[in-house]
N, C-alpha and C positions, 0 to 999 in steps of 0.2 A: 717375224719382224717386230721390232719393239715397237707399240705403243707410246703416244703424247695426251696431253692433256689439249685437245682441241676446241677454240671458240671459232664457231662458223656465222657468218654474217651472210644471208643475201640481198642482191643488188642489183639496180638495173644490168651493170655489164659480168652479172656473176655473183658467184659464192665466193667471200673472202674469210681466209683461213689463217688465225693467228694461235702460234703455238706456246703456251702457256712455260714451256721447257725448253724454248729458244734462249732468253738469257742465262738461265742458270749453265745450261749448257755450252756457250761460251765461254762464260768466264772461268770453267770446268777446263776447259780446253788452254786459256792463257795461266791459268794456275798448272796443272802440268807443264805446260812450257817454259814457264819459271821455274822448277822446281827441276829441269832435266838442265836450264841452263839454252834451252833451245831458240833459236830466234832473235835473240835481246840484239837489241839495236844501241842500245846505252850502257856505261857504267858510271853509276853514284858513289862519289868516295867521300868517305865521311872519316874520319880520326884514324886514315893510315887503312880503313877497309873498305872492301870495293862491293858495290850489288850491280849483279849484271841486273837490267828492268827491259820494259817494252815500254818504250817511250808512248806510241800512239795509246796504251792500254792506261796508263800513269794519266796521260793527258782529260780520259775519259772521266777518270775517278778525281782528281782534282784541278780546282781552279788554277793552282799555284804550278804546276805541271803543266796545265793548258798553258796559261801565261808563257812559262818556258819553254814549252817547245814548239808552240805554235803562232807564237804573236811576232816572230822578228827578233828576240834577243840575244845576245852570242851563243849562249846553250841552244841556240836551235840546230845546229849546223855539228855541236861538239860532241864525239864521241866519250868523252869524258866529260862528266861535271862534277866540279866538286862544290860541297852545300854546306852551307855555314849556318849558326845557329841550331842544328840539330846535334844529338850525339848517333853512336852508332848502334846505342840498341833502344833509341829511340824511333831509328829510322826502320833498323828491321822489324820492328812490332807494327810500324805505320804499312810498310810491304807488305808483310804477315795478313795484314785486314785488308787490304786492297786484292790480294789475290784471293785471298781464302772467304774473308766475310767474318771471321775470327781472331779472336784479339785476346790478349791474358795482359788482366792488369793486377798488377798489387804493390806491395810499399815499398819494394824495393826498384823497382822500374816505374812506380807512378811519377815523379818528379819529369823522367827524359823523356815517356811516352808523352806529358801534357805538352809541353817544348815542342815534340816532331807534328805534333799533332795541329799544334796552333798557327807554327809556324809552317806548314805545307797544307793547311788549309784543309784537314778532314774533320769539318763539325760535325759527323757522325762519333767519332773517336773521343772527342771532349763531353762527348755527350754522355757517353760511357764509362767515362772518367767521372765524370759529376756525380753520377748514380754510386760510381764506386767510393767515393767520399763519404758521399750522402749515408751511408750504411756504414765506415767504421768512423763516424764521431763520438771523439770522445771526451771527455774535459780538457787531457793533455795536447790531444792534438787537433781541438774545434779553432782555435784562433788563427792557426797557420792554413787549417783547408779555407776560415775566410777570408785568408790573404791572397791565397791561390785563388779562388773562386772571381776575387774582385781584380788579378791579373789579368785570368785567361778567358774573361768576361761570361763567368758562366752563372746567370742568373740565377738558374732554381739551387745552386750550390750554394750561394753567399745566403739564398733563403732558409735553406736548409740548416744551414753553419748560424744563424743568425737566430733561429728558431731555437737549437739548440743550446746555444749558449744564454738565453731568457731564462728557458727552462731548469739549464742548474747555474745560473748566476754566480751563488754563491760557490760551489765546489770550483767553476772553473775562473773566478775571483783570484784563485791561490797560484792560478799559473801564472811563473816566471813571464809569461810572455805580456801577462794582462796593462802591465803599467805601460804597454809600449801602445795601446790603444789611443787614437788621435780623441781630441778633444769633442770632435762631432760624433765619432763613434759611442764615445762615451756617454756622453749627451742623449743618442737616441736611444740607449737599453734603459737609460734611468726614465724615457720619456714612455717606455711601450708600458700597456697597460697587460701586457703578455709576462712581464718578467718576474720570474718565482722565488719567493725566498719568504719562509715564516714567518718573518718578522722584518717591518720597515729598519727597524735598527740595525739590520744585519746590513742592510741596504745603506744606509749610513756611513758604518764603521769598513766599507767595501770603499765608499765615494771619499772619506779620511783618509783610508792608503793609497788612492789612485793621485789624491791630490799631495800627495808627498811628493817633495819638493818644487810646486805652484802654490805653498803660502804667500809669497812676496807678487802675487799674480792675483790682485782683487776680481778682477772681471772674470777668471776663470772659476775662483772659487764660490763666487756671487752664479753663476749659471750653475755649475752644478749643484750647490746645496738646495737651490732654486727648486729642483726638479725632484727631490726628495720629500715622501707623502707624509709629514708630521703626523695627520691626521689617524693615521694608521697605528700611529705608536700608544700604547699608553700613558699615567700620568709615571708612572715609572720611569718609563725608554724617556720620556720630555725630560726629567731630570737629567739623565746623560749627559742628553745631548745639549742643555744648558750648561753643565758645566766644561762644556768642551773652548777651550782656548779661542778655536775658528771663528768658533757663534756667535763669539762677543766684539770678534771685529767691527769697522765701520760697514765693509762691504755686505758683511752678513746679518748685522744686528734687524732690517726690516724683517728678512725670513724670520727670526728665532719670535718678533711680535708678533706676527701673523699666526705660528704656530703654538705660542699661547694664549694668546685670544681665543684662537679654536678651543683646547682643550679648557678653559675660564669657562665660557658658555654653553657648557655640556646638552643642558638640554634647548639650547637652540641648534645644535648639529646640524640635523634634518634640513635644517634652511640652506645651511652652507653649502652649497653645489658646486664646489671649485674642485681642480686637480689634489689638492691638499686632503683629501679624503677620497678618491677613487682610490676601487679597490684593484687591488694587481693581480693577477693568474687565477680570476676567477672562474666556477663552474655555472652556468645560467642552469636554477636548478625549482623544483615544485618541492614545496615544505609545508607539513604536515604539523600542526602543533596539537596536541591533547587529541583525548579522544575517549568514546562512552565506547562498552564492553555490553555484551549481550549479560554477561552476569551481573549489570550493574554497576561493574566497577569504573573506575576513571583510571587516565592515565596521565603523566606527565612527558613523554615523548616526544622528540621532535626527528621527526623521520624527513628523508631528503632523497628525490631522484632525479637526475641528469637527465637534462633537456636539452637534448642534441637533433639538429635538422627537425625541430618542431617533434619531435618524438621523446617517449619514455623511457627510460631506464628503470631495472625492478628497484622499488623502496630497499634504502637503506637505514637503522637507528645511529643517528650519529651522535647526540648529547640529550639532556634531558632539558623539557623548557622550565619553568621558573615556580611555577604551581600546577597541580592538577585541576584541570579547566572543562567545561561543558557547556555548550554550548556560546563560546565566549565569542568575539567579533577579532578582524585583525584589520590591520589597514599598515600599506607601505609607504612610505616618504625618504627618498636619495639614499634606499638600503637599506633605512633603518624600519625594523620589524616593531608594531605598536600590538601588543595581545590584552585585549580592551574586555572588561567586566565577565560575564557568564557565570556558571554556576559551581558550582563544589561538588554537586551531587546530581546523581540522575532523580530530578522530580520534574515533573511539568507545570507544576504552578509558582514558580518564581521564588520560592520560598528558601532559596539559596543561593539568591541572587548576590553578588558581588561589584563593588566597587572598584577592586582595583585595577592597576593599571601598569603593566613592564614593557619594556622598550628592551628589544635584544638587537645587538651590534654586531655582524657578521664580521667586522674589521677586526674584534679583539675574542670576539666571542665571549662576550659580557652580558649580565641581564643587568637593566636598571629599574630600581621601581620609579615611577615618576607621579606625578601626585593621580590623587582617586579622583574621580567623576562624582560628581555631587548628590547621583542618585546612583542605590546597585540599579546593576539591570541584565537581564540575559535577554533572549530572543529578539533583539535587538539588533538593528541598521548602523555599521559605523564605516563612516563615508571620509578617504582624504581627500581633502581639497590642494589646491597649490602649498596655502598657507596655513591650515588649521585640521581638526580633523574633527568631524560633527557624529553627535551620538543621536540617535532617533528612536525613542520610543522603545519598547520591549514590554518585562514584567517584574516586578518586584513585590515578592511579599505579599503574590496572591493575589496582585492587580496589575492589570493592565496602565501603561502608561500611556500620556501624550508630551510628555518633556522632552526637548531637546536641548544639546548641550554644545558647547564647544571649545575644545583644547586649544591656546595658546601657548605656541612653543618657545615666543622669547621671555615667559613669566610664568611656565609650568605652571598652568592653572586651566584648570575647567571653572565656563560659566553657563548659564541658562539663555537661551536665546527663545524666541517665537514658537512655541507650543504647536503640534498639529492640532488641526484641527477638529482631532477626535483620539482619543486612545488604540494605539496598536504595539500588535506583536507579530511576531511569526515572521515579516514583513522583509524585503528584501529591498538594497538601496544601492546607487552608485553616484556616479558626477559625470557632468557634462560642463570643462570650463568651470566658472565660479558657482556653479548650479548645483543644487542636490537633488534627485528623484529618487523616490520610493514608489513601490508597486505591490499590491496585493496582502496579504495580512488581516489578520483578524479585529476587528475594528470591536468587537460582541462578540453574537454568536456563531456568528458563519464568517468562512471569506470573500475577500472583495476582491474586484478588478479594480478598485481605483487606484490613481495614478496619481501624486503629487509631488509640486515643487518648489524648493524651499532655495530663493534668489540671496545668495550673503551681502549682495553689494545691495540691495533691499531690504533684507531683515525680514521676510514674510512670505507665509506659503499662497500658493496658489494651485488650484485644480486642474491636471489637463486630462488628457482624451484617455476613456478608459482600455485596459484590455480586452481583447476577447472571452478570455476566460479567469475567473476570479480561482486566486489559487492561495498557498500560504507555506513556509519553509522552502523555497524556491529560490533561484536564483534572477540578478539582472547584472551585467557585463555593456560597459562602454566601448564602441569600436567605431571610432572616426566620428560622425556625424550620426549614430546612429546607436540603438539602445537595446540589448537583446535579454529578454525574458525563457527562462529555461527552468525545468522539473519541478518541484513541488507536489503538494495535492491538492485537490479540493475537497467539502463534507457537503456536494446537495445530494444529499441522502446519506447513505455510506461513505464511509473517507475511500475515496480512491488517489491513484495517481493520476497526475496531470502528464502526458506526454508531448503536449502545443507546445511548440516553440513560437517565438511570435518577438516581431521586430522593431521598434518604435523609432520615427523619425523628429529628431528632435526640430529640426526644420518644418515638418508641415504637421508635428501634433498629431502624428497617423499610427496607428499598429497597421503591422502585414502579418499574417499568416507565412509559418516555415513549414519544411520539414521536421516531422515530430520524434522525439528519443524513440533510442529502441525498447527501454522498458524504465521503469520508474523510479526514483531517487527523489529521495524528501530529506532536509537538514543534512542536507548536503551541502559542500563546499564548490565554490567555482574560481580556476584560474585560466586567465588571461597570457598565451604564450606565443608571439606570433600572431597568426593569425588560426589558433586551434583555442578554444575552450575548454580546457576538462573538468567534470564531474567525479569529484572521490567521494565515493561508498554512501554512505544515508540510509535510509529505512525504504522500503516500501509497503507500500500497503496492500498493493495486489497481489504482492508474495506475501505478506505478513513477514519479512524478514530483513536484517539487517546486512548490508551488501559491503563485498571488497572491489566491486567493480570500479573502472574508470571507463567513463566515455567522455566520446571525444569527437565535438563539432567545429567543422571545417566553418569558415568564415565565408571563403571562395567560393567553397562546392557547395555548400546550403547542405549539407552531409553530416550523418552521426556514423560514429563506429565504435566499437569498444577494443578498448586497449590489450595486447597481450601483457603486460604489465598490469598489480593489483596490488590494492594495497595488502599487505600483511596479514593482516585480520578482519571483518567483518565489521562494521567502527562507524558509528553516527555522530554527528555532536559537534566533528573536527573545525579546526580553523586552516584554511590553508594559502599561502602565496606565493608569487614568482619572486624569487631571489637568487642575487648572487649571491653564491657562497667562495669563499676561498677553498682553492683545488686541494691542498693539502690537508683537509676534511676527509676529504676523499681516498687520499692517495697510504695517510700517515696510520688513524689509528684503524686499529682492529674494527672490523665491521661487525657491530652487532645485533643480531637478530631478536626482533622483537618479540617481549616472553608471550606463548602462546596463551591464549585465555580458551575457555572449555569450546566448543564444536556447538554442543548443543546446552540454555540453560534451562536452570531448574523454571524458571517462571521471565516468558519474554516483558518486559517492561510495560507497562501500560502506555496507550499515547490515546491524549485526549485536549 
């Protein structure tokens, strides 16, 4: 006797027995019945051909069947129905699935299966259809599956279709079908921050042939040029598109001001926070700029990994940054990358220290030099605030500083502001609001835990609550209302690493004690991603070595962990930040692997 798959239940009045293989075996039994022709109580005639069916079995599997043969309508009572709105091999593919549970869909039946489907009411089958879309889009035929999609109201279709055509914008720009896009459609691809194409001008000279024959149509041509990111262009692509007939109309003339104004005031960019410089198909990514070599040497590299679901992707070399840099400082404002002073060479006493100052542009992928800071400095704190970006103290030329400085972005100029209180280096810095704190650093001879803050709408530092442990080459990270201190070392006695983490509230002026790293990182870098911290490579002292590690502290979980991802090589000194880059970074050139430097050197670098 054959075997079932049995669920037993007991109960007060008994054991209840439900059999796992009761439906399939059913519908086992009206699919041979169909199929021998046995039984059928109906026949469905559709384009001259008949399907004998089992009306009660039809009625089971859909609404549109229930309706007809069971609510009272003249099909109830009719040995014949004939069905309108379907074809006939859209009807036997919808039969096909109803008895069997299997369906074949492809290009040449997709159109009458969506039809039978929609129209007799088996949102299994449209469902089916969608996924079958959703897998062959392709430039020629993404326009048409979002026409069908937005017919046969099939959601994740029109997402899919909608997603896709962002993504090669321009390829699928050249179909025949594109100018036949309504005016809101239009509207929303130029409006997602999703939509891919190298260059903003392409994105232009797409929006100039959509808008062929809507010249005589001001308000349509005034919204769509609207929506187009100048900002993105360079002073090249501006030329273009200045001389473009359209721009100089009445309706368009405010856009073309707006969009030289932007490009006029170059280095006030930063400020400009408007749609007119977001970036489009971007990757949210961790960047790596220079870096010190166990042989001493420097590098000019700027390596970049994708940060996806708060997680890492292995380093990639994508361009070179603009000088070879050590220990230089970085600070981010609406994109734009600031790589602020540091050194030219591997020394510890400042004695190569550097003033200058380049501004890199992920929009055009441009470096700019922008003016120097008044004093070099390396080991050094530089902090952005909303509107400016403050330099703090470091070393130059074999002395320690107490200077502070501050960039002016709508006058490209550094000025000197309110001194600390004392000379530091090593020292670690962030913002809170218009506020700037510093933490730990070598003031002399040893390092400190103190803690100071430097108010802009004030002009003057003031002293708060120190840390637990005085430490130096470490990190400090702003997250909501609160201030977190991470790696470093300290020298009471021997230099060791500092593994405390340790928390500051800027509200009550408190450190807490965290969870402590798993092992130690000094001139080390920190990024802020989400709500993950990571820690790339730096020295340690307990190892006596220089690290490719990345760790990575949870915000939520009070948790360290180290990343499967590493940096490339073994690398102290770096500067690193959270940036968007443009995807086709990524996508375009050759990925090149960063030149190996020796395993082991002749002489590890002195730190003192």
């Amino acid at each position: 006797m054959a075997t079932t798959e049995t669920a037993v239940t007991a109960g007060a009045k008994g054991s209840s027995y439900e059999s796992k293989q009761h439906g399939p075996t059913v519908v086992s039994g009206f699919q041979r019945l169909w199929q021998d022709s046995l039984l059928c109580d109906t026949h469905l005639v559709v384009q001259g051909q008949t399907f004998r069916v089992h009306r009660s079995f039809l009625a089971a599997c859909s609404q549109y069947f229930f309706s007809m043969f069971a609510e009272g309508f003249s099909e109830t009572e009719q040995k014949i129905v004939e069905l309108k709105g379907v074809t006939a091999q859209g009807l036997r593919a919808v039969l096909d699935y109803a008895y069997t549970g299997k369906i074949i869909i492809n290009d040449a039946n997709l159109q009458d299966v969506l039809e039978a489907a929609a129209h007799l009411q088996f949102t299994e089958i449209l469902g089916f259809c969608s996924q079958y879309m959703n897998n062959e889009l392709t430039a020629d035929n993404c326009l048409q599956i979002l026409n069908m999609g937005d017919v046969y109201g099939l959601t994740e279709c029109k997402r899919e279709a909608k997603r896709y055509i962002l993504e090669n914008f321009i390829p699928v720009s050249e179909n025949d079908d594109f100018k036949t896009i309504s005016p809101d459609l239009f509207c929303e691809f130029l409006s997602d921050d999703k939509l891919n194409a190298h260059s903003e001008l392409d994105v232009f000279k797409v929006a100039l042939k959509w808008l062929e024959g809507h010249e005589d149509n001001p308000a349509i041509c005034k919204r769509v040029l609207c929506l187009i990111r100048y900002g993105l262009m360079n002073a090249e692509q501006v030329e273009q598109v200045y001389s473009n007939p359209l721009m100089l109309s009445e309706s368009c003339r405010e856009i073309l001001q707006s969009a030289l104004s932007y490009h006029i005031k170059f280095f006030y960019q930063p400020m400009i926070d408007t749609m007119l410089s977001r970036m489009r198909a971007y990757q949210e990514s961790l960047v790596v700029f220079g870096a010190g070599y166990l042989d001493n040497t420097l590098c000019s590299h700027m390596l970049a990994a994708k940060v996806e679901n708060e997680g890492l992707h292995q380093f990639v070399n994508l361009l070179s940054s603009k000088e070879r840099r050590y220990f230089a400082a970085v600070a981010v404002i609406n994109n734009f990358v600031y790589v602020v002073g540091g050194q030219t060479a591997m020394a510890g006493d400042g004695s190569h220290a550097t003033s200058s100052v380049f501004r890199y542009n992920p929009r055009d992928g441009k470096w700019l030099q922008v003016s120097s800071m008044t004093v070099p400095r390396t080991h050094f704190a530089l902090i952005a605030l909303p509107t400016c970006l403050i330099a703090v103290g470091g070393k130059h030329n074999r002395m320690a500083l107490s200077s502070t400085e501050k960039y002016d972005f709508s006058i490209n100029e550094w000025s000197l502001i309110s001194n600390l209180p004392n000379t530091l280096f090593s020292h670690a810095g962030c913002c809170h609001g218009n506020k700037v704190y510093v933490s730990g650093g070598c003031p002399g001879e040893d390092f400190t835990s103190e803690v100071h803050c430097y108010d802009l709408d004030r002009a003057g530092w003031q002293v708060r609550a120190k840390m637990h442990q005085s430490r130096g080459y470490h990190v400090m990270v702003t997250h909501g209302n609160q201030i977190f201190t991470c790696a470093g070392n300290t020298n009471a006695g021997d230099r060791r690493d500092v593994l405390m983490t340790e928390c500051y509230s800027v509200e009550l002026d408190q450190w807490t004690i965290l969870s402590p790293a798993l092992h130690g990182q000094s001139e080390a870098p920190a990024v802020k991603c989400g709500t993950k911290i990571y820690i790339l490579g730096g020295y340690s002292w307990d190892a006596q070595s220089f690290q490719d590690t990345i760790q990575c502290y949870d915000l939520q979980k009070d948790s360290w962990s180290v990343m499967e991802s590493k940096l490339p090589e073994p690398m102290t000194g770096v500067v690193a930040c959270h940036l968007q880059l443009p995807l086709h970074l990524f996508t375009d050139h050759v990925i090149n692997s960063v030149p190996a430097k020796p395993t082991a050197p002749p002489n590890v670098p002195k730190r003192n």
